[in-house]
C-alpha positions as CSV (number, residue, x, y, z in Angstrom):
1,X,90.7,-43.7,-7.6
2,X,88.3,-42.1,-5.0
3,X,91.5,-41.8,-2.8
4,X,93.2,-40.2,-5.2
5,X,91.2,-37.9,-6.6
6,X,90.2,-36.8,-3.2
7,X,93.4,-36.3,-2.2
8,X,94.9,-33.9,-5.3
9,X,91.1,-31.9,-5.3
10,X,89.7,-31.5,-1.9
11,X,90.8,-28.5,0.0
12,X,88.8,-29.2,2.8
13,X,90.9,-31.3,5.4
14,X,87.4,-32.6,7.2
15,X,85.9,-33.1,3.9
16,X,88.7,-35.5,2.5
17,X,88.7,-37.4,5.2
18,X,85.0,-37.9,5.2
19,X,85.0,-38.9,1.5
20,X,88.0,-41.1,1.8
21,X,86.2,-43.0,4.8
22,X,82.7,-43.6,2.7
23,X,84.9,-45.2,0.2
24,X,86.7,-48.0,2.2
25,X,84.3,-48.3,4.4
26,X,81.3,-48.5,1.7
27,X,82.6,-50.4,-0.7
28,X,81.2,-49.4,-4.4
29,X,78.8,-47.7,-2.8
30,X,81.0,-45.1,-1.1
31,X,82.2,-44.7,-4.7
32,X,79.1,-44.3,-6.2
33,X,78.2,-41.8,-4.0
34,X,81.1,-39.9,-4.3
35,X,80.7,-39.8,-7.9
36,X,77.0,-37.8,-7.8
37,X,77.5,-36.1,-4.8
38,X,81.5,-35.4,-4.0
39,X,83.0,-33.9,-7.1
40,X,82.7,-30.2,-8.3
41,X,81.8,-30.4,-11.7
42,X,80.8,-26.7,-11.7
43,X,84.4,-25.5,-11.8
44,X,85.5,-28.0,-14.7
45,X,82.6,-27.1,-16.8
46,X,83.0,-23.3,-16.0
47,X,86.1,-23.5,-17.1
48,X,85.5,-25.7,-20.3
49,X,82.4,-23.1,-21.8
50,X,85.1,-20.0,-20.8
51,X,83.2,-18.5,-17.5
52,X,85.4,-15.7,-17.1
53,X,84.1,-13.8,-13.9
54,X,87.2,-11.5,-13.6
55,X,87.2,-9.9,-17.2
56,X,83.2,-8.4,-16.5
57,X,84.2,-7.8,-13.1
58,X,86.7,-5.5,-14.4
59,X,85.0,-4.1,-17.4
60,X,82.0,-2.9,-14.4
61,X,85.2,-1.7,-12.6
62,X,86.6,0.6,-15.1
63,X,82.9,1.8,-16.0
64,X,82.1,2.4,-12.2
65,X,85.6,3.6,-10.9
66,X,86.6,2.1,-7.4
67,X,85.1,4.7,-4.8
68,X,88.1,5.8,-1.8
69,X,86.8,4.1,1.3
70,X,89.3,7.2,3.8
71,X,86.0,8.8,5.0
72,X,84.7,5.3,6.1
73,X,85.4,4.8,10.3
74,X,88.6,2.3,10.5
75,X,86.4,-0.9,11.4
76,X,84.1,-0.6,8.6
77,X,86.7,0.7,6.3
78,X,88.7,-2.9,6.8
79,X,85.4,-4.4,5.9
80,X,85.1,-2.6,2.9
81,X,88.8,-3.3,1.8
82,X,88.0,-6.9,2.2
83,X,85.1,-7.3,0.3
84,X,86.9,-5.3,-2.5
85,X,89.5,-7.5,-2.5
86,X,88.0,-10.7,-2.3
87,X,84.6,-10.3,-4.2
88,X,86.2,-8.2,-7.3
89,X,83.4,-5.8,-7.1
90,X,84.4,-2.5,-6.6
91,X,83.0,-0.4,-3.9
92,X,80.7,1.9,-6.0
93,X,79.1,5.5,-4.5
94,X,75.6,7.2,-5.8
95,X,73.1,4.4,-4.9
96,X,69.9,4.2,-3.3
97,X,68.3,1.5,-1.0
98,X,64.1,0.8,-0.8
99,X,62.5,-1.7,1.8
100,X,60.1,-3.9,1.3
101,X,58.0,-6.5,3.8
102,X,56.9,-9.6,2.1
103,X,55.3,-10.3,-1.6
104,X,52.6,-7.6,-0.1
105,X,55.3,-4.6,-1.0
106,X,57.9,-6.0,-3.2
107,X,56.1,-8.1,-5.8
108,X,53.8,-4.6,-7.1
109,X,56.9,-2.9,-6.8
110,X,58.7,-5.2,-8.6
111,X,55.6,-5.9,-11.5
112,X,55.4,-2.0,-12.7
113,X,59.3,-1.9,-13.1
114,X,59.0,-5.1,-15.0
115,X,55.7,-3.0,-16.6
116,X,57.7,-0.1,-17.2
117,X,60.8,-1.9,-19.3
118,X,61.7,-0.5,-22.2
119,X,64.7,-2.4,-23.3
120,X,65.8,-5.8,-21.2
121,X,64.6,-7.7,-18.4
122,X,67.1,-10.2,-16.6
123,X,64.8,-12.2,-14.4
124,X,66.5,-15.0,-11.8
125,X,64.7,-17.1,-9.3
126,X,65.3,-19.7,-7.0
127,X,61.9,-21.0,-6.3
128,X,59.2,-19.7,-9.4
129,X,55.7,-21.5,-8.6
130,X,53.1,-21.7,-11.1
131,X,50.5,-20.3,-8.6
132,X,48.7,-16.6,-9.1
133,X,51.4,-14.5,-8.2
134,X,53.6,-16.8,-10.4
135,X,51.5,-16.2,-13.2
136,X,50.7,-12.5,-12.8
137,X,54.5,-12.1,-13.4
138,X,54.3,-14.7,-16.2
139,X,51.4,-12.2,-17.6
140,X,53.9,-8.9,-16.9
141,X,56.7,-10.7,-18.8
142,X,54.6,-11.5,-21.6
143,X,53.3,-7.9,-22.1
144,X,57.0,-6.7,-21.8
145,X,58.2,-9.2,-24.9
146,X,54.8,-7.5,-27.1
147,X,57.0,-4.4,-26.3
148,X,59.6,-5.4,-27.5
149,X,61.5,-6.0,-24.5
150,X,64.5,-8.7,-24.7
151,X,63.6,-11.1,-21.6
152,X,65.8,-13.6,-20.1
153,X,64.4,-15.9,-17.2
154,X,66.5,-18.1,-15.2
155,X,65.4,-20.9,-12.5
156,X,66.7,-23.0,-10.4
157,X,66.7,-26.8,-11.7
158,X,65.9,-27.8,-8.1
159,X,64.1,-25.1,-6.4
160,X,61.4,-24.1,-9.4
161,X,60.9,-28.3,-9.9
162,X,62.7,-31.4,-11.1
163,X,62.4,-33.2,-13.0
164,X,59.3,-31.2,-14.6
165,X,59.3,-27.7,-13.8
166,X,55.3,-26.4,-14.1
167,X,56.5,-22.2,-14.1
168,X,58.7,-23.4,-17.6
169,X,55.5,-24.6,-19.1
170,X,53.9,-21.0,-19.0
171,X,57.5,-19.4,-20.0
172,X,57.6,-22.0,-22.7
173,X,53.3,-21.2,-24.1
174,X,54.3,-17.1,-23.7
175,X,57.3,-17.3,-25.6
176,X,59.8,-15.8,-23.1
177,X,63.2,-17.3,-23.2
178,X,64.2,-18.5,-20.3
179,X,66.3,-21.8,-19.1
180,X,66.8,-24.2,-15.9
181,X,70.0,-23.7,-13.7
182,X,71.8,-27.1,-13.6
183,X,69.1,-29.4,-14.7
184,X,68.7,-32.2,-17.2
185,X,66.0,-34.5,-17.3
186,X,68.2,-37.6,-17.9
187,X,68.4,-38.6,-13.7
188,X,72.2,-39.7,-14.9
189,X,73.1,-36.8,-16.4
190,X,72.0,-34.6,-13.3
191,X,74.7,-34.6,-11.3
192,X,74.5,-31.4,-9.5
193,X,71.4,-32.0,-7.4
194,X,73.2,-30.8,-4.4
195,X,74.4,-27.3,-6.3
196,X,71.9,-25.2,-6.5
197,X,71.3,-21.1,-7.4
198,X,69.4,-19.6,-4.6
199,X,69.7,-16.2,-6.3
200,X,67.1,-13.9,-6.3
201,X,67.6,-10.9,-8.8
202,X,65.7,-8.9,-10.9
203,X,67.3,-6.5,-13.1
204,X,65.2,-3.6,-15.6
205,X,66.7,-2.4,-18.6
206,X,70.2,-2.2,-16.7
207,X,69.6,0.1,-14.4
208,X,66.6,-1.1,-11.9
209,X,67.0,-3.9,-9.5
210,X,65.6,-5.9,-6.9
211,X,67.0,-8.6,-4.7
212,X,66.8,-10.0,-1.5
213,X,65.5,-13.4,0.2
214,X,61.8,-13.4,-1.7
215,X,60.9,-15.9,-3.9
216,X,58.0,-16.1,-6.6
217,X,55.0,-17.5,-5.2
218,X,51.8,-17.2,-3.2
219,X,53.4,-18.0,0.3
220,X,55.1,-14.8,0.5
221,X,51.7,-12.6,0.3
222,X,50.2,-12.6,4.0
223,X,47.0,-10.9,3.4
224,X,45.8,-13.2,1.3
225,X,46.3,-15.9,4.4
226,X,47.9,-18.7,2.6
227,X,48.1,-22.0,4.4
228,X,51.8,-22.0,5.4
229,X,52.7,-17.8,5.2
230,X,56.3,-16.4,5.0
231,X,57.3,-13.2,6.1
232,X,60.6,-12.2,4.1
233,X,61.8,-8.8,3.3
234,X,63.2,-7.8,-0.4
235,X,65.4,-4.5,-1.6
236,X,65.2,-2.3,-4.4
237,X,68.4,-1.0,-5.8
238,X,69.1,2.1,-7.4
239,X,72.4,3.0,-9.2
240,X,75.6,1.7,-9.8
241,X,75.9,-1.5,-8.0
242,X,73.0,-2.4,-10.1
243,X,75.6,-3.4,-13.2
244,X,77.0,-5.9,-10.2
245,X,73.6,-7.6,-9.9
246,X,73.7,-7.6,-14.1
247,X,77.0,-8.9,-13.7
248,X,76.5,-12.2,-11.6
249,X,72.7,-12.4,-14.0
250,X,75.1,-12.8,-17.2
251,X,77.7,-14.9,-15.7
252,X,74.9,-17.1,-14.6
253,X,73.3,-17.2,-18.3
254,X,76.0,-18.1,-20.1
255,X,77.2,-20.7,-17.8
256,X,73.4,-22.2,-18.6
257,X,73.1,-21.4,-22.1
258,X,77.0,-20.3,-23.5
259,X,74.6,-16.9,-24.6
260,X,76.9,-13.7,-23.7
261,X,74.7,-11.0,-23.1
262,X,76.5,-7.9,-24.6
263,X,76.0,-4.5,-25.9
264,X,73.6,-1.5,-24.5
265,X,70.4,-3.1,-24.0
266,X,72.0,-5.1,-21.2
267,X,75.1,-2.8,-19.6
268,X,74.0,1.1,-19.6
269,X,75.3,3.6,-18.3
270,X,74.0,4.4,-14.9
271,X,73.3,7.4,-13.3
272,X,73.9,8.4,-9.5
273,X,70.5,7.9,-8.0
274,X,71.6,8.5,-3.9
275,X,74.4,8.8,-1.9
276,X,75.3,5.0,-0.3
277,X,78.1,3.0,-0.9
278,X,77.7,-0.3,-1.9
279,X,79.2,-3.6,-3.7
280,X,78.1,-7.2,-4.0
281,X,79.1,-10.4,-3.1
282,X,78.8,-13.4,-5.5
283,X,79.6,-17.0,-4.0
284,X,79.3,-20.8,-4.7
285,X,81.1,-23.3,-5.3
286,X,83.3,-22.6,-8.1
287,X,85.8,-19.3,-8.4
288,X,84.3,-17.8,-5.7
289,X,83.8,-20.1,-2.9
290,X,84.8,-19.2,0.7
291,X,83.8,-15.2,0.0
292,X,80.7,-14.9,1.9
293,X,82.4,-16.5,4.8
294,X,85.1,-14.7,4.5
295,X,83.2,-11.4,4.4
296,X,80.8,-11.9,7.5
297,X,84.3,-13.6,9.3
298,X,85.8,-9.9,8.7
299,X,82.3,-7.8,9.4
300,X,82.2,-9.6,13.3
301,X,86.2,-9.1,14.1
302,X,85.9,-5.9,12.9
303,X,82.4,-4.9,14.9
304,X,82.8,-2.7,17.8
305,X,79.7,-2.3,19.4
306,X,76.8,-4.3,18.1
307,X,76.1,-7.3,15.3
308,X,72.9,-8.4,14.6
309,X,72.2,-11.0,12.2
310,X,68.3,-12.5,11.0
311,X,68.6,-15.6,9.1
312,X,65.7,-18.5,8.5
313,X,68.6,-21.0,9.1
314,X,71.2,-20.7,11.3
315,X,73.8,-23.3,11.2
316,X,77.4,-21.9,10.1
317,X,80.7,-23.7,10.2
318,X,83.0,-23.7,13.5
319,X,84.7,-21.1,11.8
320,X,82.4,-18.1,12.0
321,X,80.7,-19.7,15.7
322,X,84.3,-19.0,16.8
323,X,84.2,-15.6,15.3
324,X,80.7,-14.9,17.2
325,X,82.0,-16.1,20.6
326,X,85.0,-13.9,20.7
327,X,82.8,-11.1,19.7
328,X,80.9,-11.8,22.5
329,X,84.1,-12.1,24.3
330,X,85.5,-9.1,23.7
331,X,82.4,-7.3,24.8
332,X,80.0,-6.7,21.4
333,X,76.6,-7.8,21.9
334,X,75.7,-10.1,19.3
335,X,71.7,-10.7,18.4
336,X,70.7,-13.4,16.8
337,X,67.2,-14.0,15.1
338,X,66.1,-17.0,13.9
339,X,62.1,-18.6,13.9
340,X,60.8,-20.1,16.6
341,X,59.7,-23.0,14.0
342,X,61.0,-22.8,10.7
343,X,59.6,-25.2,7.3
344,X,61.6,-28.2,7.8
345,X,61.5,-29.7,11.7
346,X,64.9,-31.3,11.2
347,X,66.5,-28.3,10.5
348,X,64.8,-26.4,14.1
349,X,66.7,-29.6,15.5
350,X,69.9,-28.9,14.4
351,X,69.7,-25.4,14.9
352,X,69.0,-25.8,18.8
353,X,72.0,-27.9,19.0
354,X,74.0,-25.4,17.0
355,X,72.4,-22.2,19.2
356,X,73.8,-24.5,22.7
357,X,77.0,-24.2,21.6
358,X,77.1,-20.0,21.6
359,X,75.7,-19.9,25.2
360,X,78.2,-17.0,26.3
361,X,77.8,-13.8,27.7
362,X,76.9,-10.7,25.2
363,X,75.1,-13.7,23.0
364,X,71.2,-12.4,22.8
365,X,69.2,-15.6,20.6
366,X,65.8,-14.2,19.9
367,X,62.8,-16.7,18.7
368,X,60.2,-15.0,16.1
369,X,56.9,-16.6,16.1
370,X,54.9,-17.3,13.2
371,X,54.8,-16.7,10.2
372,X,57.8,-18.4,9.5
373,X,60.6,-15.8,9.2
374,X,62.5,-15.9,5.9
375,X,64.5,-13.0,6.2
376,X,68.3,-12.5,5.8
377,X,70.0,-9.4,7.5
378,X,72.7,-8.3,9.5
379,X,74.4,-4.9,10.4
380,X,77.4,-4.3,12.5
381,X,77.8,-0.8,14.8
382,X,74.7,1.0,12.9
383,X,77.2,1.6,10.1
384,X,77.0,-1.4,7.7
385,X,74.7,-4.1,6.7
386,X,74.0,-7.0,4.3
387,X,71.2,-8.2,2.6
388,X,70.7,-11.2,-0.1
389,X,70.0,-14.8,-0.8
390,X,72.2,-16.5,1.5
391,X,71.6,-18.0,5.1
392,X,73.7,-18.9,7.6
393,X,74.6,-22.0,6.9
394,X,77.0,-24.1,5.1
395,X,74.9,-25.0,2.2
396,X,74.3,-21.3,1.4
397,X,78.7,-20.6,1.7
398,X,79.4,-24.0,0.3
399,X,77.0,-25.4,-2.1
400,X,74.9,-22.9,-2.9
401,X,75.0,-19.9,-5.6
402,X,74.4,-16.7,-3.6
403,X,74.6,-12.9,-4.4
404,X,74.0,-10.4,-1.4
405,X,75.0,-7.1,-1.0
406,X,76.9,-4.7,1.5
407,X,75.7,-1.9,2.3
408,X,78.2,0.9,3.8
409,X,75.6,3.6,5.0
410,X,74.3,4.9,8.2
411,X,71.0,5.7,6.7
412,X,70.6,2.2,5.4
413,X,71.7,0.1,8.3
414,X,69.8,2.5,10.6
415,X,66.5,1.2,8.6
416,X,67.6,-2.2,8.9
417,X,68.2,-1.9,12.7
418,X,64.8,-0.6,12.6
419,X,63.4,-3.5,10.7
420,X,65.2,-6.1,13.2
421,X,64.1,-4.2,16.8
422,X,60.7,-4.7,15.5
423,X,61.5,-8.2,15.0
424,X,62.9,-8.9,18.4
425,X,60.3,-6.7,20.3
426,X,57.7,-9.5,18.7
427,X,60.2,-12.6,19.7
428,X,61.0,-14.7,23.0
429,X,64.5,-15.0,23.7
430,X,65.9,-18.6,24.8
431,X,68.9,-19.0,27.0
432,X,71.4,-21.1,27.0
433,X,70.3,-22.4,30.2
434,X,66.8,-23.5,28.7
435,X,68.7,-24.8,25.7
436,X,71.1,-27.2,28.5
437,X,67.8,-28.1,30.4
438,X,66.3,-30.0,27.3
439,X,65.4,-33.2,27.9
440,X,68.2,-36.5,27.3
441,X,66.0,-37.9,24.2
442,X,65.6,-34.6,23.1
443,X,69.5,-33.2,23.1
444,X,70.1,-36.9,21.3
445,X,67.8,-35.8,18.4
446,X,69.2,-32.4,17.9
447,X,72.3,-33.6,17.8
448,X,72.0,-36.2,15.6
449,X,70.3,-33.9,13.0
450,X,73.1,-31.4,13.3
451,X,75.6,-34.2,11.8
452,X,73.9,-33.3,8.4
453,X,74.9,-29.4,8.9
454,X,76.5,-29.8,5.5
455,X,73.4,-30.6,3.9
456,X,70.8,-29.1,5.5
């Protein structure tokens, strides 16, 4: 049965052959663990509560009107055709783009939009902790809903605590509705531990939002010296591709709760608020798996001159390492940024055997010391850039839910590029040499850790 059904579903040659082997050779077991870990329920129950993706995607298309991409250079107007095509989401003109370093910047800015709501609040978070700055949004929220202000809160199952999840507690005592992403407290009923929604979105009465890597909790605010800090950077967005992050919100919602949020309160109309062009990029594993992947695959063959990429995890599929090396190949220089020691060892291990295998020419890996970098960036030519939830690895374009969005301005990507030279400039680059020269026992370990790249 295993056989079969792996056969008819899997699209994934590697994957089905994997799965077929844990079955014969783990008799039952195999089986078992096929059953809670191997199946993608997500795209049978989307399709059973009526998760329709396309028909808002369109709706925000006809609203927004899909922007001509003919004054774009030819490189970066291929990405943008891409992206179009594959994501849904229409390139949309008129937006603006705010920085922020850590929980230091972002989480003020993001506490007086949330203090200045007047109608809605969609609220989404990967990890929520039940700390100080947890509760200071908690306490934001709450003063919001004596407004008047409709409030939805959505949190991982996983990432914000399971089985019990402290930060619902407080949601649950203020009153604020809010619901866990693939979670059920029944240990047989949760099979979706390995899916989870690592988005991180905030959107105010329509028209405000915020996304980016940074999740709720004390961690991320470095002057108050918490005991394991994370540096992380978060956006502010301005404009039309705002309705986009609404967009992915509601599907999200109703996929959790079968609530459709409709009407004015939640989809307004948006007013021009600069001049860059932008769309986002939903992904997981159901409709829309394989877009991220495909999108980054596209913004490196397309690159000219320079790709830059900052990720807290960097282990992609053979796939897009292929992509980098013929970069590098055909002469772009290619920096990569990744911590010197991220927050799970076994995952630094596997990420030194994944960095040996792109030791060619044109291929700068930089090491950022502590904090522990949780950023996720990357521009190509000083003409594009992305930002979001996702990292480079294949949990974040397999198994995870991800929204990130591309940027097609100089002005933007010229910040970012900003934002990363300071981050190398404080770095130690490794070579591939000193990556080769690691000891037997050492090269062993790293590449034994790597054979759970799908999981990590």
């Amino acid at each position: 049965m295993v056989t079969a059904h792996v056969l008819l579903r899997k699209r994934d040659v590697r994957s089905a052959i994997a799965w077929i082997g844990v079955a014969w050779l783990s008799f039952g077991l195999g089986a078992a663990l096929y059953f809670v870990f191997g199946i993608n329920r997500v795209i049978r129950r989307a399709a059973r509560i009526g998760r329709r993706a396309t028909m808002r995607k369109a709706q925000v298309a006809t609203q927004t009107g899909t922007m001509e991409i003919a004054n774009l250079s030819r490189n970066i107007a291929s990405i943008a055709r891409v992206g179009e095509l594959t994501t849904g989401f229409p390139l949309t003109a008129g937006n603006r783009l705010s920085i922020f370093r850590g929980g230091d910047e972002a989480y003020p800015a993001m506490l007086e939009a949330i203090g200045s709501a007047k109608r809605s609040i969609a609220f989404a978070s990967y990890m929520f902790r039940a700390d100080a700055v947890g509760l200071s949004f908690v306490a934001a929220l709450t003063k919001a809903k004596s407004r008047g202000v409709e409030i939805r809160v959505l949190v991982d199952g996983v990432g914000s605590g399971y089985p019990y999840s402290p930060i619902a507690r407080h949601l649950a005592a203020a009153g604020i509705t809010h619901a866990a992403f693939l979670q059920h407290w029944l240990p047989w009923r949760m099979t979706f531990l390995n899916m989870r929604n690592h988005k991180k979105l905030l959107i105010v009465d329509g028209a405000v939002g915020f996304t980016g890597g940074l999740n709720i909790g004390m961690e991320n605010v470095v002057a108050e010296h918490p005991r394991h800090p994370v540096d992380d950077v978060h956006f502010r967005l301005d404009g039309s591709v705002v309705r986009q992050l609404m967009v992915t919100f509601a599907e999200d919602w109703q996929f959790t709760t079968r609530e459709t949020l409709s009407g004015d309160l939640w989809w307004p109309r948006v007013p021009a608020a600069g001049s860059m062009l932008a769309h986002g990029i939903s992904s997981g594993p159901d409709e829309d798996i394989g877009v991220l992947a495909s999108i980054l695959a596209t913004a490196i063959g397309e690159a000219e001159h320079h790709v830059r990429i900052v990720t807290p995890y960097f282990l992609p599929d053979q796939t897009l390492n292929a992509c980098i090396v013929l970069a590098a190949l055909r002469g772009i220089e290619v920096d990569i940024v990744v911590p010197d020691r991220s927050d799970h060892r076994p995952l630094d291990w596997a990420m030194r055997a994944h960095l040996a295998l792109l030791a060619a020419p044109g291929i700068n890996i930089h090491l950022s010391p502590a904090p522990f970098d949780h950023s996720k960036l990357m521009t190509v030519d000083g003409s594009w850039c992305l930002l979001g939830s996702a990292n480079w690895d294949v949990r974040s374009s397999r198994l995870n839910f991800e929204f990130n969005v591309a940027c097609y301005d100089r002005d933007s990507a010229a910040a970012m590029d900003k934002l990363i030279d300071q981050k190398i400039s404080g770095s130690r680059r490794i070579s591939g040499t000193e990556l080769a020269q690691r000891g037997m026992a050492i090269r062993l370990r790293d590449a034994a850790a790597r054979l759970m790249l799908p999981y990590l």
